[in-house]
C-alpha positions in Angstrom: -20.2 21.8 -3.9 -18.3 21.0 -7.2 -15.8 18.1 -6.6 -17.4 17.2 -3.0 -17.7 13.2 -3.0 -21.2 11.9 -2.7 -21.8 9.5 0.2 -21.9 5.7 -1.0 -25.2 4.5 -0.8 -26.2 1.3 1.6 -27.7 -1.5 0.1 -29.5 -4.8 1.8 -28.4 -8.1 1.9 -29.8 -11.0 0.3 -31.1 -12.4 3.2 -33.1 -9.0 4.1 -34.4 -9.4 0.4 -35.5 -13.0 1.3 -36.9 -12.2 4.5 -39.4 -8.9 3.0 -40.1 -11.0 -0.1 -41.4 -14.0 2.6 -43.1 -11.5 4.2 -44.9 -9.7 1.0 -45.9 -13.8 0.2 -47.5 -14.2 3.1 -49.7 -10.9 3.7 -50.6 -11.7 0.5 -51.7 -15.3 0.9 -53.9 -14.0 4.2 -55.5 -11.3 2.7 -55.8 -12.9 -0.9 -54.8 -9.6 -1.8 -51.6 -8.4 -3.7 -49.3 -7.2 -0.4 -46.8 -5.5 -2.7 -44.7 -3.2 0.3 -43.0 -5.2 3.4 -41.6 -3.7 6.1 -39.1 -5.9 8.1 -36.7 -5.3 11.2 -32.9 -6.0 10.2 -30.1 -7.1 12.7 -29.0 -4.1 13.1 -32.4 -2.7 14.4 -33.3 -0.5 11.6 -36.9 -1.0 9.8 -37.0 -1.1 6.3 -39.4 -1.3 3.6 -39.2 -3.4 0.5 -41.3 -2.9 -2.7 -42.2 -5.9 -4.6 -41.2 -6.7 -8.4 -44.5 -8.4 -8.6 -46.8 -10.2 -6.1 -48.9 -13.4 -7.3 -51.1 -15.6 -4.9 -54.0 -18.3 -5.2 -56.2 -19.6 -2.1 -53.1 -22.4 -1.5 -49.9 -20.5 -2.0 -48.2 -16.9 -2.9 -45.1 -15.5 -4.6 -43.7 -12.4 -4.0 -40.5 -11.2 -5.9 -38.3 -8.6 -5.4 -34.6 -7.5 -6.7 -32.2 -7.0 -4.8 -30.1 -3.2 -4.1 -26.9 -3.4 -3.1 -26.1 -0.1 -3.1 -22.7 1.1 -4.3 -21.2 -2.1 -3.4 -19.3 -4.2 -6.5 -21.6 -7.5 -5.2 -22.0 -10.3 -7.8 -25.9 -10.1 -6.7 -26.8 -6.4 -7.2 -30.1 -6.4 -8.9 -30.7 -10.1 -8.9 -34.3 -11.7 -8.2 -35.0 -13.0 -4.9 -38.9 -15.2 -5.0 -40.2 -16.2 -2.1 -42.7 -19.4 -2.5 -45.1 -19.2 0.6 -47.7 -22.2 0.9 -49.9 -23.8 3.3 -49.2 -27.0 4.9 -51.3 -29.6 6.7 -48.4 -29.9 9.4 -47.9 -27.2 12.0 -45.1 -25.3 12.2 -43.0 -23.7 9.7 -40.2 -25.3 7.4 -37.5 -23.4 5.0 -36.1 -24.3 1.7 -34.0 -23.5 -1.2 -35.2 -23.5 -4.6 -33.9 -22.8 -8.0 -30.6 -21.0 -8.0 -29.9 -21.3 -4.3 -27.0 -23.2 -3.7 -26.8 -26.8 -1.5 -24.3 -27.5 0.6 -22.2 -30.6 0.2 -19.4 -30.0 2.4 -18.8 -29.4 6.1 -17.2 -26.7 7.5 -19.8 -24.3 6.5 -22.1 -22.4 9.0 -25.0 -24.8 7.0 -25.2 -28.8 7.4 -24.4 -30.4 4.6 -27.6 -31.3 2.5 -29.3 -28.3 3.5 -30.1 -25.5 1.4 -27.5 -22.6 1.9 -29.5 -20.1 3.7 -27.0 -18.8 6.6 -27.9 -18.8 9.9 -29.3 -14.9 10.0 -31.3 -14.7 7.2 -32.6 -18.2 7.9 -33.8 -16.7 11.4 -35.0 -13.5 10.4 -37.3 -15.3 7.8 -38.3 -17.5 10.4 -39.0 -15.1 13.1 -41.2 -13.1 10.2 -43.4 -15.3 9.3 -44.2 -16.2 12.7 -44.5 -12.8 14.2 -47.2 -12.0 11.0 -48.7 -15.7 12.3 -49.3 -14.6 15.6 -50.9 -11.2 14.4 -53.1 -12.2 12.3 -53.5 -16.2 14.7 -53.1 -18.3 11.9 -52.3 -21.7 13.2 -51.8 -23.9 10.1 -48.5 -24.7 8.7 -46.5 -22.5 6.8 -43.8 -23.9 4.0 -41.4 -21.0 2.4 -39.3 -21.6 -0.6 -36.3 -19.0 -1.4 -35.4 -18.9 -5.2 -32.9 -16.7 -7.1 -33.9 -17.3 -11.0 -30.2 -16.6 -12.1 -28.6 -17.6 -9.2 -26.7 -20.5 -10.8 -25.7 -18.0 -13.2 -24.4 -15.6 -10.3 -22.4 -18.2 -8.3 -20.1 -18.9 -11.3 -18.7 -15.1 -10.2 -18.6 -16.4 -6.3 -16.2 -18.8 -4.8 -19.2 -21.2 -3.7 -18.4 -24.4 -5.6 -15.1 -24.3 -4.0 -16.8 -24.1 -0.7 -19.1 -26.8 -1.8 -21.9 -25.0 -2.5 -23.3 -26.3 -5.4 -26.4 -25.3 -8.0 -26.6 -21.5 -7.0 -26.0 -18.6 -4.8 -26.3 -18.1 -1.1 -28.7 -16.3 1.0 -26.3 -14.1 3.7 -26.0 -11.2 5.4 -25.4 -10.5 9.4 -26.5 -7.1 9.7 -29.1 -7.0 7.0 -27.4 -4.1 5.2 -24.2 -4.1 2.7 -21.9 -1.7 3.0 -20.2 0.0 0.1 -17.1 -1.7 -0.7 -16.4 -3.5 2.8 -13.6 -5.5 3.6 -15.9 -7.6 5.5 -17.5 -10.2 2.9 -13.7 -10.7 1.5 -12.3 -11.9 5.0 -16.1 -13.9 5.4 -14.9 -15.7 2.6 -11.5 -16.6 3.2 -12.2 -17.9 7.1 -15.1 -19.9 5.5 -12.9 -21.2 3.1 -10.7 -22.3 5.3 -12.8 -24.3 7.3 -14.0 -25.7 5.0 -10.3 -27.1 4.0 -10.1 -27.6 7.8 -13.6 -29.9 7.9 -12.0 -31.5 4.6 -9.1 -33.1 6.2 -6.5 -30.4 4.5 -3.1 -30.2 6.7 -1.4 -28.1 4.0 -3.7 -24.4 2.6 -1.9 -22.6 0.0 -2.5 -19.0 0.1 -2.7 -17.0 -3.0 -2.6 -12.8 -3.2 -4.7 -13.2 -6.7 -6.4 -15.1 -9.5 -2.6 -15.7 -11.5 -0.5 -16.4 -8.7 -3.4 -18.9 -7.7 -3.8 -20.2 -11.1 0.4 -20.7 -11.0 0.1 -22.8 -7.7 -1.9 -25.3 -8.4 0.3 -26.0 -11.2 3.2 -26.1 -8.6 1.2 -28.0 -6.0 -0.3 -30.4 -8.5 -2.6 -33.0 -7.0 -3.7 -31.0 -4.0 -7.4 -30.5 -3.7 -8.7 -27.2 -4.7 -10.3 -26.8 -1.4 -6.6 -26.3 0.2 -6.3 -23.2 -1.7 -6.8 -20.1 -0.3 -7.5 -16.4 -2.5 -6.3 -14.4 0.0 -5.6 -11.2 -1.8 -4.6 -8.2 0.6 -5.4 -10.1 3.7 -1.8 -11.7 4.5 -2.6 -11.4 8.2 -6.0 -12.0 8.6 -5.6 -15.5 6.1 -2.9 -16.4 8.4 -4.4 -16.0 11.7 -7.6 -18.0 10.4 -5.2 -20.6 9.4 -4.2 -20.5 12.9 -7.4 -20.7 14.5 -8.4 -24.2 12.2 -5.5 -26.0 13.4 -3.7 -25.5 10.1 0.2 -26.2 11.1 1.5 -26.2 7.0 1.0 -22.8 5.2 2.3 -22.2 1.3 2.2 -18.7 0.4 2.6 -17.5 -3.4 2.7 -14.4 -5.0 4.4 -11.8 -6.5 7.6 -9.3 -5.7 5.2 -6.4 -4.5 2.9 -7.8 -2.0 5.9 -10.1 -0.4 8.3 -7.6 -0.2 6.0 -5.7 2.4 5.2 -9.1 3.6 9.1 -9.4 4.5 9.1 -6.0 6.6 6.0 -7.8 8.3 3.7 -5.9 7.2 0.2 -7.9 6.9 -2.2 -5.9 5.0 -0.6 -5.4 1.5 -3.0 -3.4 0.0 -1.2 -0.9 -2.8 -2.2 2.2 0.2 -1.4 0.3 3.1 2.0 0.8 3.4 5.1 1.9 1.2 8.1 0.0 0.3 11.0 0.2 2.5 13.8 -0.1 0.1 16.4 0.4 3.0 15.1 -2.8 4.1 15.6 -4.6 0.1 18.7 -3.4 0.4 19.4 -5.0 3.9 18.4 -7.8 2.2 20.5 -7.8 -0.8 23.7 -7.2 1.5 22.6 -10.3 3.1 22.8 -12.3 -0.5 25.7 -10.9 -0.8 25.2 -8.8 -3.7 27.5 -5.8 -4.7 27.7 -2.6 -3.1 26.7 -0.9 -6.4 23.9 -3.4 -7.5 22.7 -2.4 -3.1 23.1 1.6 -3.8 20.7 0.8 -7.0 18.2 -1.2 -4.5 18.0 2.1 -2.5 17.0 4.8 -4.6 14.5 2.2 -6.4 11.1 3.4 -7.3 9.3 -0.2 -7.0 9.6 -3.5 -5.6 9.6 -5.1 -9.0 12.4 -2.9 -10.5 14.4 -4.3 -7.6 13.1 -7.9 -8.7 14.1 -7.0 -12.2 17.3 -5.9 -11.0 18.0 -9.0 -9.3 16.7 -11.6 -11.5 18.7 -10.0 -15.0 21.9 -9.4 -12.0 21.4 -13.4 -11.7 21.3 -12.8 -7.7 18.9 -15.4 -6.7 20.4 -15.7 -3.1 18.3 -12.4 -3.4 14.9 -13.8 -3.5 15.5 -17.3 -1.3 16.2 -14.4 1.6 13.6 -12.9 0.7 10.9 -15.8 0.9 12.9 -16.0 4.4 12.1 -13.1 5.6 8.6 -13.7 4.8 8.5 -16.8 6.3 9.5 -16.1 9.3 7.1 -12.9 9.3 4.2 -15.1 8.9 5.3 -17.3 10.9 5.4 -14.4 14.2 2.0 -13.5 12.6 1.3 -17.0 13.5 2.7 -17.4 16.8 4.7 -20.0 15.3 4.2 -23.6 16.0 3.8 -23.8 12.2 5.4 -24.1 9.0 5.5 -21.4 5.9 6.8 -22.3 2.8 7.0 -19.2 0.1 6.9 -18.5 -3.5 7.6 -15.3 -5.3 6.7 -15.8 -8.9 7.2 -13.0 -12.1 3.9 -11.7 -14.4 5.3 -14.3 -16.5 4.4 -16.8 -13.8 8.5 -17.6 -13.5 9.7 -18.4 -10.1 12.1 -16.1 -8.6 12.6 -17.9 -5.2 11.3 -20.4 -3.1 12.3 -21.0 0.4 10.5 -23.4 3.9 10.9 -22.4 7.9 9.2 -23.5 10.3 9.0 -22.6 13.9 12.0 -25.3 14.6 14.7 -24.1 12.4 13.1 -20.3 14.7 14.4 -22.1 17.9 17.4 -23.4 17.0 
């Protein structure tokens, strides 16, 4: 039908690719033939196929390359090259590496050890339990070494938050289910828990959580000095950042960002997302009376269209007792996100990167 919305297409994860490209390598270092189609069983217990890029192999090692699909899904590694390396050993068993463009890890807190290439625990397991399942078919006994390599993965990273997290010289292999699907929340809030346990592991007490790249770019001006590990790109996920924050022990929160987002933070709501929830402008203008602003600045809070013309209203008004109740309010919502026994301090900032209002509680001044 005309206008009907076409389904968003799947894609697989760069550890399936890894995992089918090890595969391909190693058919194709039995046979000494080109094995240029893998079939592989993902997490979630589908089957898939893969088609090789290109398949090369001597009688000592093979190479099997393949690029990535990631479907409809905006992922910094949609059609990049994932080689696999597979070799002979004279040891038994088999051993996994990282090669060119896959990242290292050089901080803890990640599901990785530091020093170790960063192959997460999945796709590490799901290319192990390949090659030996096509060892015990075919009884091949000798030892088995498989290198992962992304050509542009060093490239790639620079678009990933992964020498924040410590992962340095390229990309990660990942993926939990085996699949990616289009335009899931699920790899953003992947990123901010592992980002803050990684400030956690790093000895961080205080995390400053940005909604995006210029309010983030604004705090680390205003928190000068602090590692960059303690800040957090927390974009929609107010909620979710904060109960992660929870979970790692973190007992000193800074949130910064602008008059939108905070303003639903205020009304405690979580998930700020532009669709998630309107504006309550009865509850601006609840606010405002609480400043102590006039009755007819209030009745123009009210019948405001969006929370910045109310900012705008306030900050050319010169009501700044406006915006130190507001970072209040969302203090105090973040900190009942929390379940207290924390302290927020918040930051509402302008486009302009001007701060409107600044304002600290923690769960002592609550129980006063």
């Amino acid at each position: 039908m005309v206008g009907e919305e076409k389904p968003m297409r799947h894609g697989y994860t760069t550890g399936s690719n890894a995992t089918a490209a090890t595969k391909a390598a190693l058919l194709s270092l039995i046979h000494q033939e080109s094995v240029v189609d893998a079939e592989i069983l993902l997490p979630i217990g589908d089957r898939v196929t893969f088609h090789m890029e290109s398949v090369t192999y001597s009688e000592t090692s093979a190479e099997a390359q393949v690029i990535k699909d990631a479907g409809d899904d905006p992922d910094a590694t949609h059609k990049a090259r994932i080689i696999s390396t597979v070799c002979w050993k004279e040891e038994p068993g088999i051993t996994l590496d990282g090669g060119t463009g896959v990242g290292r890890v050089t901080k803890p807190g990640l599901p990785v050890p530091v020093g170790e290439a960063a192959i997460n625990p999945v796709p590490r397991r799901m290319i192990m339990e390949t090659v030996q399942e096509v060892m015990n078919q075919y009884g091949v006994r000798q030892g088995v070494h498989v290198i992962i390599s992304v050509p542009d993965g060093e490239e790639i990273a620079k678009k990933t938050l992964n020498a924040r997290l410590g992962i340095i010289g390229g990309i990660s292999i990942l993926g939990t289910r085996g699949t990616v699907v289009p335009f899931s929340t699920a790899a953003f809030k992947a990123s901010i828990a592992q980002a803050i346990s990684v400030a956690a592991e790093s000895g961080c007490d205080h995390l400053i959580a940005t909604t995006g790249g210029r309010s983030e770019k604004f705090a680390m001006k205003l928190y000068e000095g602090y590692p960059e590990e303690a800040f957090i790109e927390m974009g929609d996920f107010v909620g979710f950042t904060l109960k992660m924050c929870k979970k790692y022990g973190i007992k000193r929160v800074g949130l910064v960002g602008m008059m939108g987002k905070f303003s639903k933070v205020a009304q405690g709501v979580m998930m700020v997302h532009s669709k998630s929830a309107p504006i309550d402008f009865g509850f601006l203008a609840t606010v405002a009376e609480e400043a102590g602003v006039p009755e007819d600045i209030i009745t123009q809070v009210r019948g405001a269209n969006t929370a910045s013309q109310v900012g705008d209203l306030m900050h050319e008004n010169g009501y700044d007792a406006f915006f130190t109740a507001l970072c209040r309010h969302v203090c105090e919502s973040s900190l009942k996100e929390m379940g207290g026994d924390a302290e927020i301090d918040t930051t509402i900032i302008t486009m302009k990167s001007e701060i409107l209002g600044r304002e600290r509680v923690d769960c002592r001044m609550l129980s006063k």
